[in-house]
C-alpha positions in Angstrom: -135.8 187.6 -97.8 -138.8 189.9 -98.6 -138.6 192.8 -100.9 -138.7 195.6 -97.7 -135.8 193.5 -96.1 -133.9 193.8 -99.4 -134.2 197.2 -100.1 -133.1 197.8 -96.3 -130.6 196.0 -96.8 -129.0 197.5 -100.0 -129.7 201.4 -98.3 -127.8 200.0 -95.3 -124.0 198.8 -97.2 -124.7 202.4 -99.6 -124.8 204.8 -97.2 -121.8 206.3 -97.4 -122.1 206.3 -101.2 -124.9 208.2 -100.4 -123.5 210.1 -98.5 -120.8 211.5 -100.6 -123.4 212.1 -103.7 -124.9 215.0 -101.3 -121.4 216.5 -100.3 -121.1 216.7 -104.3 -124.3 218.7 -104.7 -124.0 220.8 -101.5 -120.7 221.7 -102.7 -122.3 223.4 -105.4 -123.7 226.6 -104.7 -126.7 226.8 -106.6 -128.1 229.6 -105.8 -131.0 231.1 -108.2 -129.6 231.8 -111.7 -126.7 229.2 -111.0 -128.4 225.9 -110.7 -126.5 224.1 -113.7 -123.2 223.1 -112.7 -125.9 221.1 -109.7 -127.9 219.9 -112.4 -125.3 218.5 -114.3 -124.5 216.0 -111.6 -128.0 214.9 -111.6 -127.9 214.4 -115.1 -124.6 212.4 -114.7 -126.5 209.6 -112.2 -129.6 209.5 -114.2 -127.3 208.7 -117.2 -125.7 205.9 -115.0 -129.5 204.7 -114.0 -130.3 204.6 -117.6 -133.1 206.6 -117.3 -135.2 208.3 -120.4 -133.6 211.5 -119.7 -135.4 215.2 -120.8 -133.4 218.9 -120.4 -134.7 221.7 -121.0 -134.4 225.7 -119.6 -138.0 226.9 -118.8 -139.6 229.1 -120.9 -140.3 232.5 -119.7 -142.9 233.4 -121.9 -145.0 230.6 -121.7 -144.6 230.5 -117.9 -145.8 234.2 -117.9 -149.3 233.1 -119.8 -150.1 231.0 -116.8 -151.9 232.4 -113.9 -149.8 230.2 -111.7 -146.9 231.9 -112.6 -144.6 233.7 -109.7 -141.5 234.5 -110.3 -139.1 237.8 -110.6 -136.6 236.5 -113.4 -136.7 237.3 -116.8 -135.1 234.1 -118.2 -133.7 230.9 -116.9 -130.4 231.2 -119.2 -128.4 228.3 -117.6 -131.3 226.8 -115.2 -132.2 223.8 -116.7 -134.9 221.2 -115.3 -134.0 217.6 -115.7 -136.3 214.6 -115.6 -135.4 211.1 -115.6 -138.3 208.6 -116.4 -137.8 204.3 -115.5 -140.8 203.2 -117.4 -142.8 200.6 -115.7 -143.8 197.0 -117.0 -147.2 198.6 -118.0 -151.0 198.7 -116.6 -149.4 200.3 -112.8 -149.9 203.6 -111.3 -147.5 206.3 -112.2 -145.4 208.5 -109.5 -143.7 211.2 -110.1 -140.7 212.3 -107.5 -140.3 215.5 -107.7 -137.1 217.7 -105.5 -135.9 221.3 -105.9 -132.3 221.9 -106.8 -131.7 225.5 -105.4 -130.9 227.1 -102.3 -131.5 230.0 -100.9 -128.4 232.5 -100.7 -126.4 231.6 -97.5 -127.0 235.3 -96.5 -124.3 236.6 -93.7 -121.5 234.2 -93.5 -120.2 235.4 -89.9 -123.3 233.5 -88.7 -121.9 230.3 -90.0 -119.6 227.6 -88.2 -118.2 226.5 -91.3 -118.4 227.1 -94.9 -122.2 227.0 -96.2 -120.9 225.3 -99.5 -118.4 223.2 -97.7 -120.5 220.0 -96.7 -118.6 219.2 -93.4 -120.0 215.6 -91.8 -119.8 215.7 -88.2 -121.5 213.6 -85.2 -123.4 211.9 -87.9 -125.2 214.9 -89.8 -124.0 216.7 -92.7 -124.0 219.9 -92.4 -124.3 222.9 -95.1 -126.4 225.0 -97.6 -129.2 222.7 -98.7 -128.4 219.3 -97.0 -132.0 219.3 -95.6 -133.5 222.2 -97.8 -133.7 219.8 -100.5 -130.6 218.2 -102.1 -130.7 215.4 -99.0 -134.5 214.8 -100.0 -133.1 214.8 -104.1 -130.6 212.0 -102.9 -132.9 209.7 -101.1 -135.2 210.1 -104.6 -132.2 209.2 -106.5 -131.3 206.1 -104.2 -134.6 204.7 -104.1 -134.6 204.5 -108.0 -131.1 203.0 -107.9 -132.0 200.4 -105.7 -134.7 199.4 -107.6 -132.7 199.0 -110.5 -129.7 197.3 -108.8 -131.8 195.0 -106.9 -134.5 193.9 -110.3 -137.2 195.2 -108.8 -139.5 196.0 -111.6 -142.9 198.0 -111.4 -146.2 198.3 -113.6 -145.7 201.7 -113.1 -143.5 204.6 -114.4 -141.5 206.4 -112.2 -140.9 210.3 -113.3 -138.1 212.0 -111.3 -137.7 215.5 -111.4 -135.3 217.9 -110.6 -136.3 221.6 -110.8 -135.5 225.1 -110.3 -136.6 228.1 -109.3 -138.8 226.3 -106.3 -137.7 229.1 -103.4 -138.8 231.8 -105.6 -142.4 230.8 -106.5 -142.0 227.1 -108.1 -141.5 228.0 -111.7 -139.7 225.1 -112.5 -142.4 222.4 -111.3 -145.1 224.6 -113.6 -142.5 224.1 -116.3 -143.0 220.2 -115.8 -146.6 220.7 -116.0 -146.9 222.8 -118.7 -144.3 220.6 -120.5 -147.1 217.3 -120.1 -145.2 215.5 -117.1 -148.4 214.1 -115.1 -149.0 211.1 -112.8 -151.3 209.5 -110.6 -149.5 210.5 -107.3 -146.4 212.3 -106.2 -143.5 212.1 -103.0 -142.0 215.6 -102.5 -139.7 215.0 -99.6 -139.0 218.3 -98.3 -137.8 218.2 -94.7 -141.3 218.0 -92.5 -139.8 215.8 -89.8 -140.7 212.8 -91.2 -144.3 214.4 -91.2 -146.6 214.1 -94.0 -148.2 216.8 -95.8 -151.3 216.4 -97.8 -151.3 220.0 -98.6 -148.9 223.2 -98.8 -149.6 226.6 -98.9 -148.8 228.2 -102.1 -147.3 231.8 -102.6 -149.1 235.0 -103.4 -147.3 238.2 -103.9 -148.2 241.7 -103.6 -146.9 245.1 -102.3 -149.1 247.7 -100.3 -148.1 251.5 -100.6 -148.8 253.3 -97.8 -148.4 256.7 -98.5 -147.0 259.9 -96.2 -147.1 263.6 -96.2 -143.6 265.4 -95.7 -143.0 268.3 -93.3 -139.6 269.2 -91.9 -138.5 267.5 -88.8 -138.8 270.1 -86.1 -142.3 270.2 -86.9 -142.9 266.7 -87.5 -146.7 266.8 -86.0 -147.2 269.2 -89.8 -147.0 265.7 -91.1 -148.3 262.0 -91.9 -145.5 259.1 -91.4 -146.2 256.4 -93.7 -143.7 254.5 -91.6 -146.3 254.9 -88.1 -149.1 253.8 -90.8 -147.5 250.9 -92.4 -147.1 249.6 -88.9 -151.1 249.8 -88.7 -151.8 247.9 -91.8 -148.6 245.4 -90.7 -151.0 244.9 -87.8 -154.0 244.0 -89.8 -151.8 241.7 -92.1 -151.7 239.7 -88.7 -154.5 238.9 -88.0 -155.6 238.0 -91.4 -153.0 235.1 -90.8 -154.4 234.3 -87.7 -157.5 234.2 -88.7 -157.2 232.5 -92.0 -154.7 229.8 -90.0 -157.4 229.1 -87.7 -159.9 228.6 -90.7 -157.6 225.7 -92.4 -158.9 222.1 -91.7 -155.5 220.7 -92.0 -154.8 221.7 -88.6 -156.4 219.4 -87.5 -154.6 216.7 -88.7 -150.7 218.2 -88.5 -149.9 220.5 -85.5 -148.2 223.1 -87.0 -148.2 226.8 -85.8 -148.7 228.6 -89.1 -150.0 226.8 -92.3 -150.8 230.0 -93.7 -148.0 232.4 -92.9 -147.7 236.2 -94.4 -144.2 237.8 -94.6 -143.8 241.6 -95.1 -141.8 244.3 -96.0 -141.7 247.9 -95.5 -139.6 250.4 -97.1 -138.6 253.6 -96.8 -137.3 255.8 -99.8 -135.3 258.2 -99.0 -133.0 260.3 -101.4 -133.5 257.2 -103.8 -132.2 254.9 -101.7 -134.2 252.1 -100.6 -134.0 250.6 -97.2 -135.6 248.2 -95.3 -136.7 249.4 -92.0 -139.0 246.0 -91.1 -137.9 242.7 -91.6 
């Protein structure tokens, strides 16, 4: 039996095994700023894989030096990374395998079937906050090592495994690895793309437009400039600047996707100190 047959084999009869390591993290509701009790259970299997294990809570003021940097939190207090290294035989190619351990907040629950944090299985999918979005993808890393240790497979190679935070809010925690020396000569990120792969991802930049108004009282309205009415003018611009800069990008040419480059926006409306959102 060849090695591709073996490994085939061995994900075949753990499946469910599998299958209840990802209830365990989806039942864990890490969130931004509550990644650890997640984290620990990663820490648990790389400590049953024997890997060379590393923990650490990103620095904020190191992160904040580097122009890379994007992120709205002031410290990562309980928000640990965790990397697991199998060292290789020697004169391979390293990889690193690199998965994000937060979700984004379930936001309203009423929209939900069942419990976001509840990791219900049914008709063959499991279903719940982060099963696809990426603690599934963290699994499969965390299988694939396993079965390489279970099964004697030994590589040149090392393999780095890497489970970071702070990915949904600007990928401070993979900058942490960087910063902290983790390199290698090629990485697998397996975010859900369909089975798709993706050469390149668009990266994050933030910044905030003010649009400014003159007041006048209501019955005489026309007396005045709406900031709202002229937001919805620059909105409109912000548009087709990602239209035109998705048309630009070569890689659509090689996956059909709709928007590689996408722009999100906000507007705001402050009003007797209170701050509500009045566009998505």
């Amino acid at each position: 039996m060849n090695i591709q047959q073996s490994i085939h084999n061995w994900m075949t009869e753990h499946r469910q095994s599998a299958v209840r390591l990802l209830k365990r993290f989806v039942e864990e509701a890490s969130v931004q700023g509550s990644e650890k009790h997640a984290q620990a259970i990663v820490i648990e299997r790389l400590r049953q894989l024997q890997l060379d294990i590393d923990i650490w809570e990103p620095d904020e003021k190191i992160l904040r030096t580097h122009e890379a940097f994007a992120s709205n939190r002031s410290t990562f207090r309980d928000s640990p990374n965790v990397v697991g290294v199998l060292k290789g035989k020697g004169g391979g190619k390293s990889i690193i395998l690199n998965g994000h351990i937060d979700v984004v907040p379930p936001g309203d629950l009423s929209q939900w079937t069942e419990d976001p944090y509840t990791a219900v299985v049914k008709d063959g999918n499991l279903y719940g906050r982060g099963a696809t979005d990426m603690k599934g993808g963290n699994v499969s890393l965390l299988l694939a090592i396993q079965a390489l240790k279970e099964l004697d497979i030994s590589l040149k190679g090392d393999i780095i495994f890497q489970s970071v935070v702070e990915e949904e809010s600007g990928g401070a925690g993979t900058l942490s690895c960087v910063l902290r020396g983790y390199k290698a000569d090629g990485a697998i990120i397996p975010e859900p793309t369909n089975m798709k792969i993706f050469p390149k991802q668009q990266g994050s930049m933030w910044f905030r437009v003010t649009v400014h108004g003159v007041a006048a009282h209501g019955g005489t309205r026309y007396e005045g400039v709406s900031a709202i009415e002229k937001a919805a003018v620059v909105l409109k611009h912000i548009e087709g600047l990602e239209k035109r800069e998705t048309a630009e990008l070569p890689i659509r040419s090689i996956i059909k996707f709709p928007f590689p480059c996408q722009l999100i926006s906000e507007i705001y409306r402050e009003e007797r100190g209170l701050l509500q959102s009045l566009i998505k």
